[in-house]
C-alpha distance (Angstrom), angle and dihedral (degrees) to the residues before:
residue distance angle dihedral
X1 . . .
X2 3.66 . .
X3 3.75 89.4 .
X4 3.90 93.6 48.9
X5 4.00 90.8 48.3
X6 4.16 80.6 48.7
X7 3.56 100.9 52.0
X8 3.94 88.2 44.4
X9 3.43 89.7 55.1
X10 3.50 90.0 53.4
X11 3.87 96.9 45.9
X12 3.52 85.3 54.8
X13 3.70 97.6 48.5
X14 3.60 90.4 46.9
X15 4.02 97.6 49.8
X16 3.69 82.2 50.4
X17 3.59 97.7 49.8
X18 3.63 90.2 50.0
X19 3.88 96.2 42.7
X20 3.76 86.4 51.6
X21 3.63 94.5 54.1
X22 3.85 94.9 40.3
X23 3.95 84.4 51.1
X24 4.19 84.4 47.7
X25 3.57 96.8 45.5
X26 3.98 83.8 50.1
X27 3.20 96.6 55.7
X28 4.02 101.2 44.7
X29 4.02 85.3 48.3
X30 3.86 82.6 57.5
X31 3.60 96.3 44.5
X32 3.66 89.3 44.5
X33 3.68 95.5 49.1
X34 3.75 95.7 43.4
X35 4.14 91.3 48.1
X36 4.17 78.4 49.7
X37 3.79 88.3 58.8
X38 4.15 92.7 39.7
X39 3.29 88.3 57.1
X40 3.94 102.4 41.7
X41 3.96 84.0 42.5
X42 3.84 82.3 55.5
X43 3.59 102.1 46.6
X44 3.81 86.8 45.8
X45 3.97 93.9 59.3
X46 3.73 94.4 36.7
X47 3.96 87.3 51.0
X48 4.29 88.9 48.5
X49 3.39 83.1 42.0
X50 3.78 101.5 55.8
X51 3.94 89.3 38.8
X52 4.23 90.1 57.7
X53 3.68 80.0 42.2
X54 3.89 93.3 52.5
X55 4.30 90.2 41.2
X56 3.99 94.4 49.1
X57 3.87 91.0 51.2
X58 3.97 96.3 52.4
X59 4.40 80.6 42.3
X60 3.57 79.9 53.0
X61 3.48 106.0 38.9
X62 4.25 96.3 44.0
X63 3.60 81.1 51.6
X64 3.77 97.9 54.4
X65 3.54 87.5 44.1
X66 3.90 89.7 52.9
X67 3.32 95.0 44.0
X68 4.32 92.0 47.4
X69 3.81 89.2 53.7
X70 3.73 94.8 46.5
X71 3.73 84.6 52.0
X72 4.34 97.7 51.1
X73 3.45 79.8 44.1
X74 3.31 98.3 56.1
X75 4.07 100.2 39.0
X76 3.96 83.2 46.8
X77 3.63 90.0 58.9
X78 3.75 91.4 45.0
X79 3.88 84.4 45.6
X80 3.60 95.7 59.1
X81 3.79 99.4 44.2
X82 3.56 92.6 49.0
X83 4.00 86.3 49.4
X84 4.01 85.9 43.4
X85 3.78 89.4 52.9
X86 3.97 98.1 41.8
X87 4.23 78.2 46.5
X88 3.99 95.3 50.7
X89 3.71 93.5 44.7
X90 3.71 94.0 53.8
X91 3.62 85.9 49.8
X92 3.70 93.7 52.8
X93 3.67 93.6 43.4
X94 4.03 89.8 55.5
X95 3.63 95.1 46.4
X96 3.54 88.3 53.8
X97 3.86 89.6 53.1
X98 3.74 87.5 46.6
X99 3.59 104.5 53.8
X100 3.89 95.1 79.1
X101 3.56 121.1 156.6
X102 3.71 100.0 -101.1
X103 4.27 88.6 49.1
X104 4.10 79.8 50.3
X105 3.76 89.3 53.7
X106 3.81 98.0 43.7
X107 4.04 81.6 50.7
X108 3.38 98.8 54.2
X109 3.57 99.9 42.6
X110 3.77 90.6 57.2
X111 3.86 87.5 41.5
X112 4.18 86.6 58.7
X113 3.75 90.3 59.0
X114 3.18 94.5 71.5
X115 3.70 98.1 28.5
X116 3.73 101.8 53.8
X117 3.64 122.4 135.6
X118 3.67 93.7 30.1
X119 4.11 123.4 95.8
X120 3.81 109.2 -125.4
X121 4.20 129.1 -173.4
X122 4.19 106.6 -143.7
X123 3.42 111.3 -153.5
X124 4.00 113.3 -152.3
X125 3.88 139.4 173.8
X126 3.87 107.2 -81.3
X127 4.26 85.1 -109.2
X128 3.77 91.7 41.3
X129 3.65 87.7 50.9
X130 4.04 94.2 52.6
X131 4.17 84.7 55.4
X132 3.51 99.9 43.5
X133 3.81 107.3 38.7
X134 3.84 96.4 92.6
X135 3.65 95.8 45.1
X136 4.35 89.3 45.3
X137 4.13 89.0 55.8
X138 3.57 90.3 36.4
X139 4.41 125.5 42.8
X140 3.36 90.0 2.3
X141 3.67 97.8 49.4
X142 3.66 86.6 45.4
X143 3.60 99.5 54.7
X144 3.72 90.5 41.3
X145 4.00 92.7 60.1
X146 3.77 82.7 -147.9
X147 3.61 150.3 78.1
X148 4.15 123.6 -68.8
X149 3.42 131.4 -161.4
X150 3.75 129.0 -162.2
X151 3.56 122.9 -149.0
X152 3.70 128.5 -175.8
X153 3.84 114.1 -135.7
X154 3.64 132.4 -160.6
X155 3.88 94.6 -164.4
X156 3.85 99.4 51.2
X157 3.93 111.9 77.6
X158 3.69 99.1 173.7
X159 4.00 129.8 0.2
X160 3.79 126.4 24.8
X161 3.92 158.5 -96.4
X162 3.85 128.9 -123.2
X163 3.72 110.8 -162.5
X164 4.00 116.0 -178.1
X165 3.91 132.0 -178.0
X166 3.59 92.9 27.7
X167 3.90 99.8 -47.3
X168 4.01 93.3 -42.4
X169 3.40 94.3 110.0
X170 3.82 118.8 41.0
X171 3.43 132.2 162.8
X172 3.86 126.3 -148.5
X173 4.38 116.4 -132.4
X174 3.71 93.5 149.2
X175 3.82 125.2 127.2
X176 4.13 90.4 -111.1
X177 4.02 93.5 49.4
X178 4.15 85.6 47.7
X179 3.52 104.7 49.4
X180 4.13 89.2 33.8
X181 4.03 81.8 54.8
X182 3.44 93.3 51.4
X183 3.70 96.4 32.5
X184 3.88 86.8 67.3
X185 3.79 85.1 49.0
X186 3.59 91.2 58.5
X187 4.25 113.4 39.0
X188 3.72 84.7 74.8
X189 3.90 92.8 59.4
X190 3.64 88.2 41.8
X191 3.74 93.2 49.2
X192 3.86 87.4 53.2
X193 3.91 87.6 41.2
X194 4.06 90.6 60.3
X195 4.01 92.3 37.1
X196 3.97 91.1 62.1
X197 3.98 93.3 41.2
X198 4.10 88.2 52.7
X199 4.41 84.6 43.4
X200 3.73 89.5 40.6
């Protein structure tokens, strides 16, 4: 009897052993299945992670780019005006210098050629007027064949006006109408001047 209530005991022990480690061995392949899926969930995230990573720094770096050509664009434009102003205003300045009396005369006298026959009123700078005034009602009358008129203007500072017909006609010889003239001459070289520097 003793030996039947032993090996029962044992039985017992045994089938409780081996439920245990069934149950343990259950467990651990759960644990080890669910730290497989952790991990896979992980690597999943961290992978969509680093790709939204990877797209938001090429959106960020075409935009930087963008935004770094927009700006040498912009301080090239603001390059070549300022260069087409400093440019313009030495032009003005030497046709101001240029316009001297004697240049005036040579002017006009060509200008009578092909205005002779026809009464004109110049219109000079009050100082230019002062110079000129005795050569105006003298050679140039002369070579005009007709009658001059000289008018004092408070709006010319160097060069001259030809009006004809009782102001109808006019022509423009003043320093503003010269380097305007040759101001349109020149913004297209300029233009082309800035284009290279931005190619070059």
């Amino acid at each position: 009897m003793a030996q039947e209530l032993q090996h029962l005991i044992e039985k017992i022990q045994r089938e409780a052993v081996d439920k245990a480690e069934a149950e343990a061995a259950k467990i651990v392949s759960e644990a080890k299945a669910k730290a497989a899926q952790i991990i896979k969930d992980a690597e999943s995230e961290a992978k969509s992670k680093v790709a939204q990573a990877d797209l938001d720094s090429k959106a960020f770096t075409e935009r930087s780019e963008k935004t770094l050509a927009q700006a040498a664009r912009d301080v090239v434009l603001a390059v070549g005006q300022g260069v087409e102003k400093v440019v313009l205003g030495i032009l003005a300045q030497n046709v101001d210098k240029t316009l001297t009396p004697e240049l005036l005369q040579q002017v006009l006298l060509e200008l009578a050629k092909s205005s002779s026959n026809k009464a004109v009123t110049v219109s000079l700078s009050e100082s230019d007027t002062k110079k000129l005034s005795a050569f105006l009602s003298g050679e140039f009358q002369k070579k005009l064949g007709a009658g001059v008129e000289v008018q004092s203007d408070s709006g010319i500072f160097a060069g001259f006006r030809l009006s004809f017909e009782n102001g109808k006609v006019s022509q423009e010889w003043t320093n503003e109408a010269i380097a305007e003239a040759l101001s349109t001459i020149l913004r297209p070289q300029l233009a082309k001047v800035v284009q290279l520097a931005v190619k070059g």
